[in-house]
DOROLO-685081 format. One record per atom (N, C-alpha, C): x, y, z; residue number from 0; chain; residue in one letter; atom name. Coordinates in nm, 4 decimals. Layout:
<gufis>
{{X, Y, Z}, NUM, A, A, CA}
...
</gufis>
This chain:
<gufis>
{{-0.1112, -11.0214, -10.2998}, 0, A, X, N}
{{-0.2122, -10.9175, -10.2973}, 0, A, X, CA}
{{-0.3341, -10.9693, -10.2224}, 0, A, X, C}
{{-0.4128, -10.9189, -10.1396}, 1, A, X, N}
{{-0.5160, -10.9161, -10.1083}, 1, A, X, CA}
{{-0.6524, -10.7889, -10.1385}, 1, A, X, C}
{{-0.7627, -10.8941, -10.1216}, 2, A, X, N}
{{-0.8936, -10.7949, -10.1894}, 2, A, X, CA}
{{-0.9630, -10.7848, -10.0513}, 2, A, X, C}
{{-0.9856, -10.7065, -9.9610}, 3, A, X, N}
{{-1.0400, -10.6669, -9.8652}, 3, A, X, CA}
{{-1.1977, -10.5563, -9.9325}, 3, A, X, C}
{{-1.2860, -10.6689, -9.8687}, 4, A, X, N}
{{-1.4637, -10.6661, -9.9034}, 4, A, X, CA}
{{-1.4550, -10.5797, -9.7622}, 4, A, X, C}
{{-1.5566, -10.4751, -9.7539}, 5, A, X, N}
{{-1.6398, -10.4089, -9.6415}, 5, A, X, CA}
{{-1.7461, -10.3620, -9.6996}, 5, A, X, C}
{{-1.8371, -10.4002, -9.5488}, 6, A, X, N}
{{-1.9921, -10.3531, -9.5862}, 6, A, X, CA}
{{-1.9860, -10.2916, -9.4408}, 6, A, X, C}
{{-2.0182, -10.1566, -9.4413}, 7, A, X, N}
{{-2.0358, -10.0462, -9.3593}, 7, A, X, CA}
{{-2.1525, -9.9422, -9.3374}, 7, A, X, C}
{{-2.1883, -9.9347, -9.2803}, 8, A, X, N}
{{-2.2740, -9.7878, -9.2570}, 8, A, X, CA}
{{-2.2898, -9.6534, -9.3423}, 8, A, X, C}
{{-2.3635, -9.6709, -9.4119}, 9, A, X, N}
{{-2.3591, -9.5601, -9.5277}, 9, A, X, CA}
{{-2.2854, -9.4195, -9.4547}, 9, A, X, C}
{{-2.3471, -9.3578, -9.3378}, 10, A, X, N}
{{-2.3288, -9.2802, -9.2550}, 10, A, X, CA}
{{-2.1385, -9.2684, -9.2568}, 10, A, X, C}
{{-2.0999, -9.3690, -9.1624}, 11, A, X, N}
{{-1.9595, -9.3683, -9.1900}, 11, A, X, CA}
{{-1.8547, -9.3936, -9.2965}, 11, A, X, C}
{{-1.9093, -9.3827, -9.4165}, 12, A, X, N}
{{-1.8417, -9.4083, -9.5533}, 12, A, X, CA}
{{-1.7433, -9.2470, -9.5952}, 12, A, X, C}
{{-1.7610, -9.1854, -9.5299}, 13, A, X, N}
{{-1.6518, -9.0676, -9.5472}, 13, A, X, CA}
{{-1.5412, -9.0254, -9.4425}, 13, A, X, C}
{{-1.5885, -9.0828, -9.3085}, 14, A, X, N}
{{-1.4724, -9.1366, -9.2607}, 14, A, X, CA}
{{-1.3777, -9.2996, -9.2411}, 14, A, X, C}
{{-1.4669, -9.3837, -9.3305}, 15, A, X, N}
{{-1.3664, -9.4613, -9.3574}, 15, A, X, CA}
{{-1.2493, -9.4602, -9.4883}, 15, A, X, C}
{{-1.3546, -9.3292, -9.6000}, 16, A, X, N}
{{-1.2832, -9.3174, -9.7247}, 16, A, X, CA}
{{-1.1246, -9.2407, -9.6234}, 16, A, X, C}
{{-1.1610, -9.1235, -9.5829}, 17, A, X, N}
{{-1.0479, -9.0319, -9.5254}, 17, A, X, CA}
{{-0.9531, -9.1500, -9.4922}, 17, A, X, C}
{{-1.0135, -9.2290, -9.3681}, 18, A, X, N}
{{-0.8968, -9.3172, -9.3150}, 18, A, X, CA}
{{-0.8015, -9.3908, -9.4416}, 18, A, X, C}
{{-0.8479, -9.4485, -9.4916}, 19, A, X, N}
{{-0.8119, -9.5223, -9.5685}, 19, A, X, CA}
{{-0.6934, -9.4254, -9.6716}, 19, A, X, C}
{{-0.7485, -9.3222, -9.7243}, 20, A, X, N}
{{-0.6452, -9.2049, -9.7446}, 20, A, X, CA}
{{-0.4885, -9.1546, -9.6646}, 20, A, X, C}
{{-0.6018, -9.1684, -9.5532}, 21, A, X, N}
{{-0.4915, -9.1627, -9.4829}, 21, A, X, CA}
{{-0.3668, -9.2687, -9.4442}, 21, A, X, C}
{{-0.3700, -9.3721, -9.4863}, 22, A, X, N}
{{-0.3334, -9.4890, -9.5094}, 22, A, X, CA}
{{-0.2689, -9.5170, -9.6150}, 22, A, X, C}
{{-0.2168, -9.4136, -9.6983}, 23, A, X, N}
{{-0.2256, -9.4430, -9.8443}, 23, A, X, CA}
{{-0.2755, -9.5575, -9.9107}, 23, A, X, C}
{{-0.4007, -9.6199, -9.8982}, 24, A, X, N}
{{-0.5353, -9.6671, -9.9785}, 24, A, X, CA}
{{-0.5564, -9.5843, -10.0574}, 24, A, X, C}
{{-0.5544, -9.5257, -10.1956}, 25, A, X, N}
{{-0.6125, -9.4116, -10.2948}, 25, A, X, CA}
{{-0.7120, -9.4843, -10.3819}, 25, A, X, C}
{{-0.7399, -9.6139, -10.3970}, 26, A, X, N}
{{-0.8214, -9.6681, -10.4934}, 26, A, X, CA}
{{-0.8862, -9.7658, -10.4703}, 26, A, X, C}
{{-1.0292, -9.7548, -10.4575}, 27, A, X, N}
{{-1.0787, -9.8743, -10.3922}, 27, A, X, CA}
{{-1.2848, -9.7971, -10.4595}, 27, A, X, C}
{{-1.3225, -9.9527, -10.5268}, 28, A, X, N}
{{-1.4577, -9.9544, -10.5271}, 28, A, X, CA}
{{-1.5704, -9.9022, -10.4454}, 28, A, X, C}
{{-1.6938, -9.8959, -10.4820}, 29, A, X, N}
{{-1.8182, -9.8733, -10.4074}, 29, A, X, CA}
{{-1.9079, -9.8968, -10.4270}, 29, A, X, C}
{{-1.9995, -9.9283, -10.3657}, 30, A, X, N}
{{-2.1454, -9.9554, -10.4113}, 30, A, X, CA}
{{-2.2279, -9.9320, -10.3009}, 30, A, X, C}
{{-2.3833, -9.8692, -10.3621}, 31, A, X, N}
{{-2.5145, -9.8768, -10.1996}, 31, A, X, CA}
{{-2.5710, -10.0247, -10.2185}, 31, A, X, C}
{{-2.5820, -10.0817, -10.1693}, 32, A, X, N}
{{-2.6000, -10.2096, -10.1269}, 32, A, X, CA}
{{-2.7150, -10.2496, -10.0281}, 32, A, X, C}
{{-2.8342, -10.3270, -9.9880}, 33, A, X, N}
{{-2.9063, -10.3460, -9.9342}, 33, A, X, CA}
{{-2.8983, -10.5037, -9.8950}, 33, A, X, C}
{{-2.9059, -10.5458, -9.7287}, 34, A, X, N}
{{-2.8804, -10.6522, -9.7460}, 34, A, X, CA}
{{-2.9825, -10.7096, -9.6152}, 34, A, X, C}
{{-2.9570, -10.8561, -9.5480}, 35, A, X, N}
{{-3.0320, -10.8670, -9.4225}, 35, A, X, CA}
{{-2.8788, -10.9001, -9.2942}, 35, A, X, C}
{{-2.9889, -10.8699, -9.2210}, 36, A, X, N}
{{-2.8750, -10.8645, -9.0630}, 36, A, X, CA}
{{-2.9104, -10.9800, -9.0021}, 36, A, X, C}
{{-2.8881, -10.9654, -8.8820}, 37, A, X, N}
{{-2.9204, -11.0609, -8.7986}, 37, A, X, CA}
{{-3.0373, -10.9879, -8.6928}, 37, A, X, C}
{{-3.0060, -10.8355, -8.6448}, 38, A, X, N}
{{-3.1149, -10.8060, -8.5481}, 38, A, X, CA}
{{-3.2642, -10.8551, -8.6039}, 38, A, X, C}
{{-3.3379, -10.8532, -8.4906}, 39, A, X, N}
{{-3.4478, -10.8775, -8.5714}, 39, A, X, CA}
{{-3.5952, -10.8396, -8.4907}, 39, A, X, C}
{{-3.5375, -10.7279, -8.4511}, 40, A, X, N}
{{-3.6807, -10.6243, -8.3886}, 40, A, X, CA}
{{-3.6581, -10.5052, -8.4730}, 40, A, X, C}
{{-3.7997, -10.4761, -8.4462}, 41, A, X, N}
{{-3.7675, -10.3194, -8.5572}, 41, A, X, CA}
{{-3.7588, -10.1783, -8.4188}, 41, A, X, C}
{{-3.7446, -10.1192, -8.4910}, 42, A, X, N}
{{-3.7042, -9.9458, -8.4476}, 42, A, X, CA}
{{-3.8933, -9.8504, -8.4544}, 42, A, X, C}
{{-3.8438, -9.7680, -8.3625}, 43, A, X, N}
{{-3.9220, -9.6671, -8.3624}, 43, A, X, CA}
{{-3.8989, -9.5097, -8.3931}, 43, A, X, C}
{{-3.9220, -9.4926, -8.5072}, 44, A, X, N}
{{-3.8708, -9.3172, -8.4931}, 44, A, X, CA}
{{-3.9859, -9.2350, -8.5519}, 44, A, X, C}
{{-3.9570, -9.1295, -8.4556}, 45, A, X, N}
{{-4.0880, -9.0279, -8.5059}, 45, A, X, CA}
{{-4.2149, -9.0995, -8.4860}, 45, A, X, C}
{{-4.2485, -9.2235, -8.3996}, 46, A, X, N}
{{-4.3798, -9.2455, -8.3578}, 46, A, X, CA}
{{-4.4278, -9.3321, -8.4687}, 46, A, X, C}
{{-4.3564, -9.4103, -8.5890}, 47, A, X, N}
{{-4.3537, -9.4716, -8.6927}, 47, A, X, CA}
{{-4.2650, -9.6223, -8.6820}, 47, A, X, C}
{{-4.3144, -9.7377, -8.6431}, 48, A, X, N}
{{-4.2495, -9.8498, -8.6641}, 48, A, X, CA}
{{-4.1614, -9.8568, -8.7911}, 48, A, X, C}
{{-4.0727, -9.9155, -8.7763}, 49, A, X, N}
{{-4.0103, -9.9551, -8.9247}, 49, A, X, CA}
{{-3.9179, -10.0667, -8.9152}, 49, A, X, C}
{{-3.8924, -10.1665, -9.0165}, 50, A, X, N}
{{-3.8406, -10.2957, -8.9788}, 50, A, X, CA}
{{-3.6808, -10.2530, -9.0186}, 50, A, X, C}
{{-3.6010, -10.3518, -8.9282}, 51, A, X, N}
{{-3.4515, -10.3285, -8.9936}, 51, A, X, CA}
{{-3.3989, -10.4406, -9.0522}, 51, A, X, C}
{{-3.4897, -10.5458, -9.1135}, 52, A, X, N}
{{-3.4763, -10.6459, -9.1433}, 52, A, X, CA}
{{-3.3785, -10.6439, -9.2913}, 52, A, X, C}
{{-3.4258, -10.5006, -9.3268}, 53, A, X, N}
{{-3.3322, -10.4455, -9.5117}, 53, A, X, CA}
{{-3.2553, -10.3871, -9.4428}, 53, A, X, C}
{{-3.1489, -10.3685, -9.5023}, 54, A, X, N}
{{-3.0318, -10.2749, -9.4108}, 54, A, X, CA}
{{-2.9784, -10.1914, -9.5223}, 54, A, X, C}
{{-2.9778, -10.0612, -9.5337}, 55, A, X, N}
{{-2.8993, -10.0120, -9.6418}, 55, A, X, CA}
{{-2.6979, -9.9514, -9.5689}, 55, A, X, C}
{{-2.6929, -9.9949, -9.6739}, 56, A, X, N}
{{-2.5144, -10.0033, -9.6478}, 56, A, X, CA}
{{-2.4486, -9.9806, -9.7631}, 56, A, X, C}
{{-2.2843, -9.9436, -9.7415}, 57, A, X, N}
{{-2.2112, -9.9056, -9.8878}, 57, A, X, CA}
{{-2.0583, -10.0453, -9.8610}, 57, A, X, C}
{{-2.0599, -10.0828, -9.9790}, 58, A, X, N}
{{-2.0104, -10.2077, -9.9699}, 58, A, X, CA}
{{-1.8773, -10.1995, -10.0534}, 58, A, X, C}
{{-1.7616, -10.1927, -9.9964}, 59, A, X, N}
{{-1.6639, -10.1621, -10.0311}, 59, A, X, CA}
{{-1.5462, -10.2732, -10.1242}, 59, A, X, C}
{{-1.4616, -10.2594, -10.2333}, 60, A, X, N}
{{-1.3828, -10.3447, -10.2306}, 60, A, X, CA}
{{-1.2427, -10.2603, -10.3107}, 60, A, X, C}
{{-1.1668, -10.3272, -10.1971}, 61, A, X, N}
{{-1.0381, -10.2432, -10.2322}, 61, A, X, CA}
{{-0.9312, -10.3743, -10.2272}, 61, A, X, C}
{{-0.8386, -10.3385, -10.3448}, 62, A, X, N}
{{-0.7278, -10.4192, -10.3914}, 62, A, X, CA}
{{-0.6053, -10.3720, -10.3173}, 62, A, X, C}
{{-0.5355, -10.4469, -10.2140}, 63, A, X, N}
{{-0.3799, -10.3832, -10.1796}, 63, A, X, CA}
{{-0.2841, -10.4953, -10.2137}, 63, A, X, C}
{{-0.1423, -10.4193, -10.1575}, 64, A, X, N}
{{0.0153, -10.5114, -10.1971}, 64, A, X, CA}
{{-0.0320, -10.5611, -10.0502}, 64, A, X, C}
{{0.0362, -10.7222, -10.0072}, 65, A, X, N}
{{-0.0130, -10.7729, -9.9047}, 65, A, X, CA}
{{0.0698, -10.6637, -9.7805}, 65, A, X, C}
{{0.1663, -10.5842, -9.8135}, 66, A, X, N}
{{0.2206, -10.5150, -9.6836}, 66, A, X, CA}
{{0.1093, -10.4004, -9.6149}, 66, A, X, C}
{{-0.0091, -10.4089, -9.7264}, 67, A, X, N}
{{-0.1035, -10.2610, -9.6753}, 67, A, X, CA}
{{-0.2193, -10.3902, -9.6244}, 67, A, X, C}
{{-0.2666, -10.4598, -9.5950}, 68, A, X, N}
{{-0.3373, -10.5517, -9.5378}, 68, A, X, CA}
{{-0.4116, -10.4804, -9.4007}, 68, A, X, C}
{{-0.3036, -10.5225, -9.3207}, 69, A, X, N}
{{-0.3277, -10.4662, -9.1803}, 69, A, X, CA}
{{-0.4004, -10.3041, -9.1498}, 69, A, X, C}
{{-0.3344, -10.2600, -9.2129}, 70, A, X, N}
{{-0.2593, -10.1012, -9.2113}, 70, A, X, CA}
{{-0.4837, -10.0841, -9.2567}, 70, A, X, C}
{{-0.4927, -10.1475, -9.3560}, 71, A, X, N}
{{-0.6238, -10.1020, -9.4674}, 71, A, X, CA}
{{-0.7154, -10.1611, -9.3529}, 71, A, X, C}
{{-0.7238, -10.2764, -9.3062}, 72, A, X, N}
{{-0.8239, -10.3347, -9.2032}, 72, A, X, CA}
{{-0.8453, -10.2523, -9.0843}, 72, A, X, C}
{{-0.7875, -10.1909, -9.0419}, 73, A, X, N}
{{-0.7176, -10.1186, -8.9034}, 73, A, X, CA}
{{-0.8192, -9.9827, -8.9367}, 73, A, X, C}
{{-0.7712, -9.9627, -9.0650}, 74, A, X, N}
{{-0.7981, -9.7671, -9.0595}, 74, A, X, CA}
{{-0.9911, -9.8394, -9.1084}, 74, A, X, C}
{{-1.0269, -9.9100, -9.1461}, 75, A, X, N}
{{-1.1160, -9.9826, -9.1374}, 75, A, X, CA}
{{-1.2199, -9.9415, -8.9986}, 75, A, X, C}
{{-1.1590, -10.0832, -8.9608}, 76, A, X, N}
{{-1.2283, -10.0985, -8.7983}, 76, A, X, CA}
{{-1.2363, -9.9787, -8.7184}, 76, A, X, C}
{{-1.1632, -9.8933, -8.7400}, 77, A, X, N}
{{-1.1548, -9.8081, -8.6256}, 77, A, X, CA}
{{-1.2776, -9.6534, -8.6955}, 77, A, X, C}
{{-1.2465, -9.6701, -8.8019}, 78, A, X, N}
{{-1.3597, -9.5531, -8.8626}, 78, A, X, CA}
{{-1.5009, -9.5595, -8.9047}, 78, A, X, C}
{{-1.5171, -9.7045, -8.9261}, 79, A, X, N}
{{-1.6904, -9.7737, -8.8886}, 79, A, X, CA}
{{-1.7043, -9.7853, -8.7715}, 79, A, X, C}
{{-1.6776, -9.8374, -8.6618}, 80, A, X, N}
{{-1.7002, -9.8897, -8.6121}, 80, A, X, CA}
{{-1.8180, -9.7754, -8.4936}, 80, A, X, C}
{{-1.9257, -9.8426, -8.4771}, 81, A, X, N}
{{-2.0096, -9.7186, -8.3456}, 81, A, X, CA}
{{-2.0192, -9.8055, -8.2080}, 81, A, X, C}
{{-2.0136, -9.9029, -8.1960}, 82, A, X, N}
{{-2.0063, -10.0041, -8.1059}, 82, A, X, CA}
{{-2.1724, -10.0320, -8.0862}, 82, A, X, C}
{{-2.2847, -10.0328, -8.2031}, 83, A, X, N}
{{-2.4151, -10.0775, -8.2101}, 83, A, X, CA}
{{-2.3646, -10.1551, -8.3246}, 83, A, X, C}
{{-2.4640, -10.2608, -8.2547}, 84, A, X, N}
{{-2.5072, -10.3589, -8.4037}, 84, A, X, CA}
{{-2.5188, -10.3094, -8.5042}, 84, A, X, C}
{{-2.5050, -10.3662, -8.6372}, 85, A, X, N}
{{-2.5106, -10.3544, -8.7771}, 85, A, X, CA}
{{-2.3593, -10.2529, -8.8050}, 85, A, X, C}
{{-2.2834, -10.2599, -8.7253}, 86, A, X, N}
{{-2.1682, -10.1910, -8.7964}, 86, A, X, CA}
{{-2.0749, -10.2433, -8.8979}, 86, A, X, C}
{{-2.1581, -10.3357, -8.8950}, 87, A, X, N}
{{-2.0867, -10.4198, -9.0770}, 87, A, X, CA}
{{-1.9931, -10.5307, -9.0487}, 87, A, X, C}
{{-1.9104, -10.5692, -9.1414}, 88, A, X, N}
{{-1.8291, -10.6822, -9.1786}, 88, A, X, CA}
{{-1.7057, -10.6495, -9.2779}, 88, A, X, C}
{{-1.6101, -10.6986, -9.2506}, 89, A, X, N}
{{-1.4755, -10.7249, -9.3609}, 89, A, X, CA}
{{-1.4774, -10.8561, -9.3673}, 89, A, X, C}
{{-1.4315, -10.8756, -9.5116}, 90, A, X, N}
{{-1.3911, -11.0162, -9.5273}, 90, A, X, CA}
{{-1.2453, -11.0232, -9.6097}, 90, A, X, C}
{{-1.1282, -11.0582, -9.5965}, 91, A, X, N}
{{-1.0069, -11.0880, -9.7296}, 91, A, X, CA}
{{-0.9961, -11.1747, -9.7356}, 91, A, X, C}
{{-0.9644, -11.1969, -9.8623}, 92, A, X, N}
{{-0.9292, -11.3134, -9.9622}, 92, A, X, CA}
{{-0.8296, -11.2909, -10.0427}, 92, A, X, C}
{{-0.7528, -11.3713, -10.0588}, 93, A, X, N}
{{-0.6056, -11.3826, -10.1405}, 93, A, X, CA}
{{-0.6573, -11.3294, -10.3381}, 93, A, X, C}
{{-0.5736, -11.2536, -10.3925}, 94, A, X, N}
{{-0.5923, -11.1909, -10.5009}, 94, A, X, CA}
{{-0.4759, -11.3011, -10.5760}, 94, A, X, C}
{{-0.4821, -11.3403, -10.7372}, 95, A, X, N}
{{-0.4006, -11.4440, -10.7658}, 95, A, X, CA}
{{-0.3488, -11.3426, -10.8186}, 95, A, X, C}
{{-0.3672, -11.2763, -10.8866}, 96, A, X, N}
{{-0.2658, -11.1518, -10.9953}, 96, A, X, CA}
{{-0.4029, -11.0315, -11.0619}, 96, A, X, C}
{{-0.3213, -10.9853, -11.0811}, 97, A, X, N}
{{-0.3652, -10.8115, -11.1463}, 97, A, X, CA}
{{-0.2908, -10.7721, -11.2493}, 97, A, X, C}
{{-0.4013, -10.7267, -11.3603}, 98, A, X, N}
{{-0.3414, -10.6632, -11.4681}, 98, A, X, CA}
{{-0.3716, -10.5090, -11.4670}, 98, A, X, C}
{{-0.2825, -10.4477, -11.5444}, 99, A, X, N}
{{-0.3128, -10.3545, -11.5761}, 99, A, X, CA}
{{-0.3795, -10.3255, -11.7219}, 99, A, X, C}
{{-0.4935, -10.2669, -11.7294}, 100, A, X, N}
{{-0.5432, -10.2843, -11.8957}, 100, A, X, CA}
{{-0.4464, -10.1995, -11.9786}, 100, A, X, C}
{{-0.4568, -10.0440, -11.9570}, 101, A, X, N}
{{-0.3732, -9.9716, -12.0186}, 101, A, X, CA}
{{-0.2233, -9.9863, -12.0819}, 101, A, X, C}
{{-0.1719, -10.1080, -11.9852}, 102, A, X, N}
{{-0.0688, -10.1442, -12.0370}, 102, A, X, CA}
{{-0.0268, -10.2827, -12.0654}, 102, A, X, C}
{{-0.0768, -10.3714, -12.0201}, 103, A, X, N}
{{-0.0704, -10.4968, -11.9693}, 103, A, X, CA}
{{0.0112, -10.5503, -11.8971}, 103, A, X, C}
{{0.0340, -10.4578, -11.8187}, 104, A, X, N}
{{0.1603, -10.4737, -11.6663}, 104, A, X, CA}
{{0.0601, -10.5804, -11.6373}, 104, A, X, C}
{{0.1303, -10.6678, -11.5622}, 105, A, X, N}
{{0.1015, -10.7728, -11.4641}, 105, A, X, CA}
{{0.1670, -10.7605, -11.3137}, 105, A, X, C}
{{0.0922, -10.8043, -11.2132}, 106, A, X, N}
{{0.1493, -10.8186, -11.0458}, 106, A, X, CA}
{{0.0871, -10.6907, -10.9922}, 106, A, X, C}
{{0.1788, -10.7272, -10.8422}, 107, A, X, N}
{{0.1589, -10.5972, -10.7559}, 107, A, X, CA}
{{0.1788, -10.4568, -10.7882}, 107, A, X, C}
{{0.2720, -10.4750, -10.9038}, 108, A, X, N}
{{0.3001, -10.3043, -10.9447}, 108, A, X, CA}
{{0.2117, -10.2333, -11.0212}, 108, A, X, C}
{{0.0971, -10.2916, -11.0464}, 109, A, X, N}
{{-0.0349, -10.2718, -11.0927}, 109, A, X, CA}
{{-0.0871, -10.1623, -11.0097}, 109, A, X, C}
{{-0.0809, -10.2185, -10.8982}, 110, A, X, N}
{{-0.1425, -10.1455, -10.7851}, 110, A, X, CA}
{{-0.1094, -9.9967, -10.7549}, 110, A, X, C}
{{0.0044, -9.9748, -10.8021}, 111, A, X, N}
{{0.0278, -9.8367, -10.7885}, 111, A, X, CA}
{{0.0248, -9.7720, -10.8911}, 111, A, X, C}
</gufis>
């Protein structure tokens, strides 16, 4: 199993949910999240400086069987992505096991 982390663009968080749907991904965490970047000039809008040094973002974590890996990264990248800076980050990391509470299934068959 793998746990695939994304931190994305609040903005694009309903077409990465769809993708991911579309993917059969059906279950996966969320959170609004505030974090720092790397740019480090600020923006002008409406005639109002403002720093982008805070970044608000929705920070994802979704559990798959290692065969949805790719498939989950993919529908990922391609539905954040704007080709400007700050379009976020994935990170995976190996999952050791999963329970189920309701029953106390153990493994991948958790997952479904």
């Amino acid at each position: 199993m793998k746990k695939i982390e994304a931190i994305i663009r609040k903005s694009k968080f309903t077409a990465v949910k769809k993708a991911l749907h579309d993917k059969g991904v059906n279950f996966f965490s969320y959170w609004d999240v505030t974090g720092l970047g790397n740019e480090k000039e600020g923006h002008v809008y409406r005639g109002v400086s403002y720093s982008t040094s805070d970044i608000q973002r929705r920070y994802l974590s979704i559990v798959v069987n290692d065969d949805f890996e790719q498939a989950a990264v993919a529908a990922i990248l391609d539905a954040a992505a704007t080709g400007e800076v700050g379009d976020g980050k994935i990170f995976v990391s190996d999952v050791q096991d999963a329970y189920r509470i309701r029953t106390g299934k153990k493994g991948p068959d958790t997952l479904n």
